[in-house]
Residue frames as qw, qx, qy, qz and C-alpha x, y, z in Angstrom:
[[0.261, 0.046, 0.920, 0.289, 21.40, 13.90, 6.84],
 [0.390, 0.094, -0.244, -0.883, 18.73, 14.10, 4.29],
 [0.729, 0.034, 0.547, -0.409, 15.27, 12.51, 4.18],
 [0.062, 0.005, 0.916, 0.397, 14.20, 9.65, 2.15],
 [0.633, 0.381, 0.473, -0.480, 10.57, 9.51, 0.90],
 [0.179, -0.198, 0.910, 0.318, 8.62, 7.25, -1.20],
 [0.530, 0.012, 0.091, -0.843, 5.67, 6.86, -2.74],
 [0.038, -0.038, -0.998, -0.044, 3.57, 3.58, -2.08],
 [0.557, -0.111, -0.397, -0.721, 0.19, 2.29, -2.78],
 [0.193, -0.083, 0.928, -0.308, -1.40, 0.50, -0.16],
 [0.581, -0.022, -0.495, -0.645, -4.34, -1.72, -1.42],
 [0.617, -0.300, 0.430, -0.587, -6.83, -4.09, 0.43],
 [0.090, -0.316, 0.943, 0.044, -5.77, -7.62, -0.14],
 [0.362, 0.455, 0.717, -0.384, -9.31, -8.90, 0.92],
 [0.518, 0.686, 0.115, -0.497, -10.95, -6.49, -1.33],
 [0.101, -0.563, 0.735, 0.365, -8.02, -7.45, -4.05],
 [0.184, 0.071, 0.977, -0.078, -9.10, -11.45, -3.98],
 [0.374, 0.606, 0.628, -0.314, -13.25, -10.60, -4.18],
 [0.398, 0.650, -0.429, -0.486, -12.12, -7.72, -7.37],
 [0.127, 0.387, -0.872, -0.272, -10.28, -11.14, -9.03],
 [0.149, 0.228, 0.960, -0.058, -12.97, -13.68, -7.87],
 [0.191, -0.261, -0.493, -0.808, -15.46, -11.22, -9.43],
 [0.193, -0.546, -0.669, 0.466, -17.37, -10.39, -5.87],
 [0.001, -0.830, -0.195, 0.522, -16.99, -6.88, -6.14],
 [0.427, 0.882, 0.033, 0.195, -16.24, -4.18, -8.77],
 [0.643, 0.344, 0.000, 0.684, -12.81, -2.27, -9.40],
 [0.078, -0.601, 0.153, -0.781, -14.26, 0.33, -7.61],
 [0.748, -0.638, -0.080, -0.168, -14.90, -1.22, -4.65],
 [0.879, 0.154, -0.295, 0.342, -11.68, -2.04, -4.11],
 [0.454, -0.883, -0.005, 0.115, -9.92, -0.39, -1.11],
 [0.648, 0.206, -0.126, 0.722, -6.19, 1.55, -2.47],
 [0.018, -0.970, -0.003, 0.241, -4.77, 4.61, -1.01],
 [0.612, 0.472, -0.141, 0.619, -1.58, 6.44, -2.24],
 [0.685, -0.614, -0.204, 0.336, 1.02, 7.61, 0.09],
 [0.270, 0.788, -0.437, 0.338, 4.08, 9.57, 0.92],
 [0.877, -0.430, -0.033, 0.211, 6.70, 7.81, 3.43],
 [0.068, 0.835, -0.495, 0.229, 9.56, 8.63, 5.04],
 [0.941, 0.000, -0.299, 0.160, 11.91, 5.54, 5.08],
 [0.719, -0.656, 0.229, 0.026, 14.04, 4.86, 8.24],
 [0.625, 0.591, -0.496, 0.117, 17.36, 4.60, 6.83],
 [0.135, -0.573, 0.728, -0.351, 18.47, 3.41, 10.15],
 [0.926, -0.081, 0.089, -0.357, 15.52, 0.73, 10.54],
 [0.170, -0.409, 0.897, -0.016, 17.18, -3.03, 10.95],
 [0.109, 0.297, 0.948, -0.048, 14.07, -4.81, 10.89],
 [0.327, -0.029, -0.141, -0.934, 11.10, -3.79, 8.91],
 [0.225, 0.267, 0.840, -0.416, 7.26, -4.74, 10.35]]
């Protein structure tokens, strides 16, 4: 079987909220970018 991968952006929610309530800067803001390999078998995702 072949893989799946994906690319996703995970960002800091927290930081997110304080960027929008004008705490911090755009650059403060905690994001990475990813590869993933998705579980095509998975039932329940966590």
């Amino acid at each position: 079987m072949g893989q799946v991968k994906v690319f996703v952006e995970l960002t800091n929610t927290t930081d997110l909220d304080n960027f929008q309530s004008k705490i911090i800067s755009e650059q403060q803001v905690r994001a990475h970018s990813t590869q993933a390999l998705i579980d095509t078998g998975a039932v329940l995702s966590i």
